[in-house]
N, C-alpha and C positions, 0 to 999 in steps of 0.2 A: 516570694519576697521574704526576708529576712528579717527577725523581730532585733536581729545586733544593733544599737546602737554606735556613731560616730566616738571612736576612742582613741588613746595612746598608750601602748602597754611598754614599761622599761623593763627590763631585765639586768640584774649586774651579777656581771662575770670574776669573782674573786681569782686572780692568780698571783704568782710568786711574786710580780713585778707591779702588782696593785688593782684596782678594779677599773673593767671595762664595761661599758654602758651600752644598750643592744634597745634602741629607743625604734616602735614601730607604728607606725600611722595605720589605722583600721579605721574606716569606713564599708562595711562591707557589701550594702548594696550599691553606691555610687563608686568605684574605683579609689577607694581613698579620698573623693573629694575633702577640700578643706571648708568642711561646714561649721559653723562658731563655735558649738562641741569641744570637735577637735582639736580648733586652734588655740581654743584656750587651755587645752589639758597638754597639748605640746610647749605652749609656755609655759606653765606650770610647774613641766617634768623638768625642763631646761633650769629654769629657773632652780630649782631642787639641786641636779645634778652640779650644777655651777655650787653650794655650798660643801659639795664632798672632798676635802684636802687629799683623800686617799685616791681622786678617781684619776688615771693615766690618760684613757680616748673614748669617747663614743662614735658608737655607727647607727647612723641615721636610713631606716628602710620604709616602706611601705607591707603593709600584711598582701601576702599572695602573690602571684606571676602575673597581673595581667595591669599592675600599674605601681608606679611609688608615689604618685598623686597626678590624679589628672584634675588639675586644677580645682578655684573654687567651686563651690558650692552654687550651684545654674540655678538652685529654687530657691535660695534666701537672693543672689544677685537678682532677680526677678519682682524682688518686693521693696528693694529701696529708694530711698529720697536722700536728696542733699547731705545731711544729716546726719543720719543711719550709715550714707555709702563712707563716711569720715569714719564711721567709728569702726564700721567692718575692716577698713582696708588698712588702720592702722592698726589693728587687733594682729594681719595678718603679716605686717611688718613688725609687729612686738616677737612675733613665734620665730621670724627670720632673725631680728635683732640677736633675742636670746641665743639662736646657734652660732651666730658671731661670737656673742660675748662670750658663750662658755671658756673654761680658761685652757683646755684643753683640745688636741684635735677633734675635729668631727669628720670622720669622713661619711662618704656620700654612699651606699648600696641600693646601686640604679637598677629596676627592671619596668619594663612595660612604660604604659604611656606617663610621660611626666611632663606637665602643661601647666600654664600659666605661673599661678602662684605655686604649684609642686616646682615648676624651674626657679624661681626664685628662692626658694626654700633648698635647692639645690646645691642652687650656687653660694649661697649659704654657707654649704660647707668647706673647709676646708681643702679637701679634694675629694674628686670621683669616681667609682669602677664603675663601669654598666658591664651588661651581656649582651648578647646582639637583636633582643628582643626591644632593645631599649627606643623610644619613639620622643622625641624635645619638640616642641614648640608654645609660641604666644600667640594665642589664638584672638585676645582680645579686640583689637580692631575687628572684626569678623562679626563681635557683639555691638557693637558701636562706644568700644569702651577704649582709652590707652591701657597701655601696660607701665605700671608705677612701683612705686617703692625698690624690694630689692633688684627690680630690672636695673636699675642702675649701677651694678656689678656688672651686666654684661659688657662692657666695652673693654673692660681691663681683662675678662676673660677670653674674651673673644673676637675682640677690634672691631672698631665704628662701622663698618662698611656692613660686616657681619651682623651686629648691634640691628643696623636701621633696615635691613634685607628682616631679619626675626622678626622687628616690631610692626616696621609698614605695610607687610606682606600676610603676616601671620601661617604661615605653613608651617606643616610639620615636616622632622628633618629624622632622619633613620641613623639606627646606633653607626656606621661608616662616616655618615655625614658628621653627626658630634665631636666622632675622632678628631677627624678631617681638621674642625674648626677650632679645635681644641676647648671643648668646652668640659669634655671628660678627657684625665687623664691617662687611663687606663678601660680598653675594649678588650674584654673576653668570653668564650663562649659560656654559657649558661651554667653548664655543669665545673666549670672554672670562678665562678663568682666568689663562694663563699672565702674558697681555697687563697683566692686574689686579697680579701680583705684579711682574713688570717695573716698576709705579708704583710701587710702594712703595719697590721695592730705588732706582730713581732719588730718591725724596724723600730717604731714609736717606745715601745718597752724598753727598748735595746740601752735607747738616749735617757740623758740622765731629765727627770721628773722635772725638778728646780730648771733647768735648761729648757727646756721643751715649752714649757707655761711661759719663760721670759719669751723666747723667741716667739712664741704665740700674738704675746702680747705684742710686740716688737713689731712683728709685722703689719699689724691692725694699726698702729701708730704711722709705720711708711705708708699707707692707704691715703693718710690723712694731710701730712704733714711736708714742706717741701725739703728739697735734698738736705739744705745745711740741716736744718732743723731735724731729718730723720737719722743724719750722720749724728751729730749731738745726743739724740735719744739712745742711736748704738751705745755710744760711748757708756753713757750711764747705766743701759744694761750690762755692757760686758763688766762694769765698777762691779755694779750691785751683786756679780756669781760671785764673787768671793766674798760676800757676806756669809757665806754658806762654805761647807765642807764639801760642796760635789765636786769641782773641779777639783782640787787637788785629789781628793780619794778615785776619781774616774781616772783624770792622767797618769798617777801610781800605776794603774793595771796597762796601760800603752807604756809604760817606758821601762816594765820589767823586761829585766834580759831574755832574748829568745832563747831556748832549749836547744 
């Protein structure tokens, strides 16, 4: 058994095009469970990362090959009351919130088993690469519990039918199947993972900063908000870039004469 304590370790990646965030969930003798430890040093970091004006993306992992969170924590869900279960499972939806809120991408680096509250935390982000070790389900019902807070993303990720087959049933589902349901956007093999997020983190750099964070934002607002009302909020984003010099200095380098 392991004297490691439940942690989050960030790492930031200074390059040309600003810094990226390399945020990794450790748990080492339970699979990355999410035990309160955790979840609160994950909101913590989030929270952190969220005041860095310099920071471009972060990517959200688990420590080691054999999980990126197999859900909570089995020996604190084992000791609570009414109470205690409010404050645990809102603590676990504050760590979800936070990877929302960041103002930048988050993407997802899937391996091994990711269950309950790890799929929540998942879907969480942004978007997702797994490898094909990758294993998804909500096991919850199975304990005599529902599956709450960020499962409420699953239906826009992955449609109601899909949604209530995850929740009612509670199986697990194999990296094919995820594809499949589209709950990950991207399935590659193992030794293709890092190589795959590397892509993304270069697309992400590519687009302009100022841009990126509005449309971030922008989107989070369509989540919320109905058509007119998110058509109206475009508008105001696309006003608010020219408060800023990126669009005209971006479009300058697209309209110089081809060679």
């Amino acid at each position: 058994m392991t004297d490691e304590q439940p942690t989050v370790h960030v790492e930031i990646e200074e390059r040309q095009a600003g810094r990226v965030a390399w945020v990794r969930m450790d748990n080492p003798a339970m699979l990355n469970a999410g035990s309160g430890p955790l979840v609160a040093k994950l909101i913590a970091s989030f929270e952190a990362l969220a005041k860095d004006d310099g920071l471009r993306a972060a990517v959200l992992t688990g420590a080691g090959e054999r999980a990126f969170m197999a859900g909570a924590d089995l020996n604190e869900l084992s000791v609570l009351e009414p109470e205690s279960a409010r404050k645990f499972i809102t603590q676990l939806h504050l760590a979800a919130q936070s990877i929302r809120a960041l103002p930048v991408p988050v993407i997802g680096r899937l391996r091994g088993f990711c269950l309950g509250g790890g799929l929540e935390l998942a879907a969480a982000c942004d978007f997702r690469v797994a490898d094909d070790s990758f294993v998804m389900g909500m096991p919850e019902v199975k304990v005599g519990l529902p599956s709450v807070i960020e499962a409420a993303l699953l239906p826009g990720l992955i449609g109601w039918g899909k949604t209530r087959e995850l929740l009612l049933m509670g199986g697990n589902y194999n990296a094919d199947e995820a594809l499949a349901m589209r709950f990950v956007e991207k399935l590659v093999p193992a030794a293709e993972l890092d190589a795959w997020v590397e892509t993304w983190l270069e697309r992400i750099l590519a687009a302009g900063p100022i841009a990126i964070r509005s449309q971030k934002s922008l989107i989070g607002k369509w989540e919320e908000l109905g058509l007119d009302a998110a058509i109206d909020a475009g508008i105001d984003h696309f006003s608010d870039a020219y408060g800023s010099d990126e669009p005209l200095a971006m479009l300058a380098t697209y309209m110089k004469p081809k060679k």
